[in-house]
C-alpha positions in Angstrom: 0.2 -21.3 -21.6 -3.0 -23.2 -20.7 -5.9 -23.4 -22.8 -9.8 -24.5 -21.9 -8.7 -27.9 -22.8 -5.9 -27.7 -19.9 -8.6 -27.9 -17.6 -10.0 -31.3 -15.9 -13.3 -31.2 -13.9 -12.7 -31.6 -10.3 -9.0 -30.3 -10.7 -8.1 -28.4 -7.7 -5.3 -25.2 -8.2 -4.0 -23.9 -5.2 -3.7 -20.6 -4.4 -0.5 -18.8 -3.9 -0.4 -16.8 -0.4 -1.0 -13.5 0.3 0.1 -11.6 3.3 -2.3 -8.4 4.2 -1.0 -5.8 6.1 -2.4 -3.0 8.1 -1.6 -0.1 5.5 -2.9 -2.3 2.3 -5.9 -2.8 4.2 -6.4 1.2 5.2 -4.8 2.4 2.0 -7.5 0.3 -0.3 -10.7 1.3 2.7 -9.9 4.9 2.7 -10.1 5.2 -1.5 -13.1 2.7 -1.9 -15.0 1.4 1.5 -14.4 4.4 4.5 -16.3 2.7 7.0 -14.4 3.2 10.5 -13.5 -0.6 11.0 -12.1 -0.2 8.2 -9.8 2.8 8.7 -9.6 3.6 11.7 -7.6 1.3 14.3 -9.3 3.3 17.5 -12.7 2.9 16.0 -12.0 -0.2 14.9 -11.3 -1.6 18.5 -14.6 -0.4 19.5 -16.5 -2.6 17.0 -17.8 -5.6 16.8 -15.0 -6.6 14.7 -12.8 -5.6 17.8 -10.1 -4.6 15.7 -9.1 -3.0 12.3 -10.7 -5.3 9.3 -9.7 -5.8 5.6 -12.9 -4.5 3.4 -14.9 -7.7 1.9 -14.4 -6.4 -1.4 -10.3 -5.7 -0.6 -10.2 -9.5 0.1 -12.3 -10.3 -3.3 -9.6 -7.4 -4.8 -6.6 -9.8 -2.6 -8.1 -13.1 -4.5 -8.0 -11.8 -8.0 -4.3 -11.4 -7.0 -4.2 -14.6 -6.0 -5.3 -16.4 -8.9 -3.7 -14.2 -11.3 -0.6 -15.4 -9.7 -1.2 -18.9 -9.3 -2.4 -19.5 -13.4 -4.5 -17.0 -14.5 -1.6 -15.1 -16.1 -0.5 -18.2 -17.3 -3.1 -19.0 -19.7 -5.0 -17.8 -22.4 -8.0 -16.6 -20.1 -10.5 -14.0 -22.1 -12.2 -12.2 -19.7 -15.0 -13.3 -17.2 -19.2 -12.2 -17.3 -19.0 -12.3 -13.3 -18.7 -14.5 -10.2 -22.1 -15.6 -8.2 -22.4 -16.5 -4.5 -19.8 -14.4 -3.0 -19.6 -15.1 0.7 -17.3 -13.1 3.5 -17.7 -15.4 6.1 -14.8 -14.2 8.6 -12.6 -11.0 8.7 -9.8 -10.7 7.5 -7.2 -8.3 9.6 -3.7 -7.2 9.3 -0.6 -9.9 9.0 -3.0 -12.3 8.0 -1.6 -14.6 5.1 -4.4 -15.9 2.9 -4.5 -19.2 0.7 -6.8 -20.9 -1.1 -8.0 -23.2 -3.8 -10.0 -23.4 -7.0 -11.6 -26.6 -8.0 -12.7 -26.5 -11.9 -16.5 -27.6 -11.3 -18.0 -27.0 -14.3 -16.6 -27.6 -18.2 -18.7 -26.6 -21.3 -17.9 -24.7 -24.8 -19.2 -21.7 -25.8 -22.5 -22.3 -27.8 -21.8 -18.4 -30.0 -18.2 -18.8 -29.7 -16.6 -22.2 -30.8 -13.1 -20.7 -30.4 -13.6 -20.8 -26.6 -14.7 -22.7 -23.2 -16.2 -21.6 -20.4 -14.8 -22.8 -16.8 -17.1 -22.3 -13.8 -14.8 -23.2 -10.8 -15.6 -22.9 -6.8 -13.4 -20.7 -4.5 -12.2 -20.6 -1.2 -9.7 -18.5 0.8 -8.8 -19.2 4.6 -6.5 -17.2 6.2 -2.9 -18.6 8.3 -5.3 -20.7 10.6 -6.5 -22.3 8.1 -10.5 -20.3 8.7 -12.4 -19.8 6.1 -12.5 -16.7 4.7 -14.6 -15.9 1.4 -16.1 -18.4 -0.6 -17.3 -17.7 -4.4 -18.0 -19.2 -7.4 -16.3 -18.1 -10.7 -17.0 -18.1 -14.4 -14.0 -17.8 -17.4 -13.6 -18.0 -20.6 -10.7 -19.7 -22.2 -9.3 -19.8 -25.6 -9.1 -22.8 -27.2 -6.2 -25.1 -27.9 -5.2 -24.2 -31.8 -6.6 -26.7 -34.7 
């Protein structure tokens, strides 16, 4: 199990892949973002989009997958207070297979906690041809190591 001081700045962890498919993408749209590019192929052909679309926040949902999978549930992570500059900058549609990485940009200790670090890291997912999809910045907290 890692702990904050697992962490080296610049350290890059790669993301495992995800493959989305079309009813993951309509099953998550019609319960928490029901516009028609989103659930509705027909509609969705007539967009802009030119086909069906995975939700923005589905692929944020997709990438929380991600890095659970790849260390997250691996380590002694406490929680986070948010992410900042979240960026959808291409759709995501059905049988795409996202990856990504997270490189560890920022190390510090908690100044109210000393039991803990913080680790601000900077995301990004591309999809099978290697597009980029969503970019984001993350911030964690991370027990540390036992005295």
């Amino acid at each position: 199990m890692n702990y904050f001081e697992s962490f080296k700045l610049n350290e890059i962890y790669q993301l495992k892949d995800y493959r989305v498919s079309e009813a993951e993408i309509l099953e998550f749209a019609h319960k928490y973002d029901p516009q028609s590019y989103h659930t509705d192929p027909v509609a969705a052909a007539a967009s802009p989009f030119g086909s069906l679309i995975a939700s923005g926040w589905h692929t944020a949902a997709i990438f929380m997958r991600m890095q659970c999978d790849s260390f997250l549930n691996q380590s002694h992570c406490l929680g986070s207070p948010g992410i900042d500059q979240l960026r959808w900058i291409a759709p995501v549609r059905p049988g795409d297979t996202l990856h990504g990485k997270n490189k560890i940009i920022q190390l510090r200790q908690s100044k109210s906690k000393p039991d803990r670090g913080i680790v601000q890291s900077a995301v990004s997912i591309y999809n099978q041809s290697n597009e980029l999809v969503m970019t984001l910045e993350t911030t964690a907290f991370f027990l540390k190591r036992p005295q």
